[in-house]
N, C-alpha and C positions, 0 to 999 in steps of 0.2 A: 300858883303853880306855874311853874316854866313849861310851855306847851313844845318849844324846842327841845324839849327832852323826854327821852324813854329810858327809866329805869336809870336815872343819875348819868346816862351817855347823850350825848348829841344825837338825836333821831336822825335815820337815814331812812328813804322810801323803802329799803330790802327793811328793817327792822321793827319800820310800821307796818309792813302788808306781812310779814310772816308773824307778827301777834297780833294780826287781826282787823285791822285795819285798814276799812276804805277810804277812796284817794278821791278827795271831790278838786278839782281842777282849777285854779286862776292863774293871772299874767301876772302876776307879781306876788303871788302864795300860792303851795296849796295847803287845804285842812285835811285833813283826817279825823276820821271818826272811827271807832270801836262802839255796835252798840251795847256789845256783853260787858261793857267797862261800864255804860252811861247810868247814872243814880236819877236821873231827868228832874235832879232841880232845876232846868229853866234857865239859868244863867245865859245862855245863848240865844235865844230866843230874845226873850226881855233884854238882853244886852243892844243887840240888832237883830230886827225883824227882817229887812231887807236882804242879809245874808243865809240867817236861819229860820225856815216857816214847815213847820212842820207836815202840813197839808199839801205841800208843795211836792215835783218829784224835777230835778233831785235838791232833794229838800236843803241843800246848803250851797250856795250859789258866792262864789270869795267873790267876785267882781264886782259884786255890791255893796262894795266898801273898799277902804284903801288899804294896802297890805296893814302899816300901823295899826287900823281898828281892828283889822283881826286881828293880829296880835294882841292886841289889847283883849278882845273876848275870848278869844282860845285860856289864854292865861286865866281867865275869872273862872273857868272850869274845875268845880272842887274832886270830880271824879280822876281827870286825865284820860277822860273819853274823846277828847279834843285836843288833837296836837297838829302841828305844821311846819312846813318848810318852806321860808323866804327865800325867793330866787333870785335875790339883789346880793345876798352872798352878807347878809348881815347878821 
């Protein structure tokens, strides 16, 4: 799944947080999560622990990994509870 995208359009911060989605922060991404999307297969987690732990608050931390790897875990997201915006403009 292409996590840069909502709904077949290129996600914008207005189109993620008006369906539902919060804005977890990094320097070179941020993620978004929807939890009423999430199916909690785990793929994030198990993908990288150091960015996603769920006991954690706030439990998804981008700086713990390089933009690419999130990208690369947002994507193994089979729900689309997990999407993002690279700020390199890529």
């Amino acid at each position: 799944m292409d996590g840069s995208k909502l709904n077949g359009h290129v996600a914008t911060e207005e189109s993620l947080t008006e369906n539902g989605y919060r804005k977890y922060s990094g320097e070179g991404i941020d993620i978004y999560y929807n939890k009423d999307v999430c199916i909690h297969a785990g793929k994030c987690v198990k993908g990288n622990s150091e960015v996603y732990e769920v006991g954690r608050r706030p439990w998804i931390i981008a700086d713990n990994a390089s933009t690419d790897e999130n990208v690369r875990i947002v994507n193994t997201c089979p729900s689309g509870a997990l999407k993002y915006i690279r700020k390199d403009g890529k």
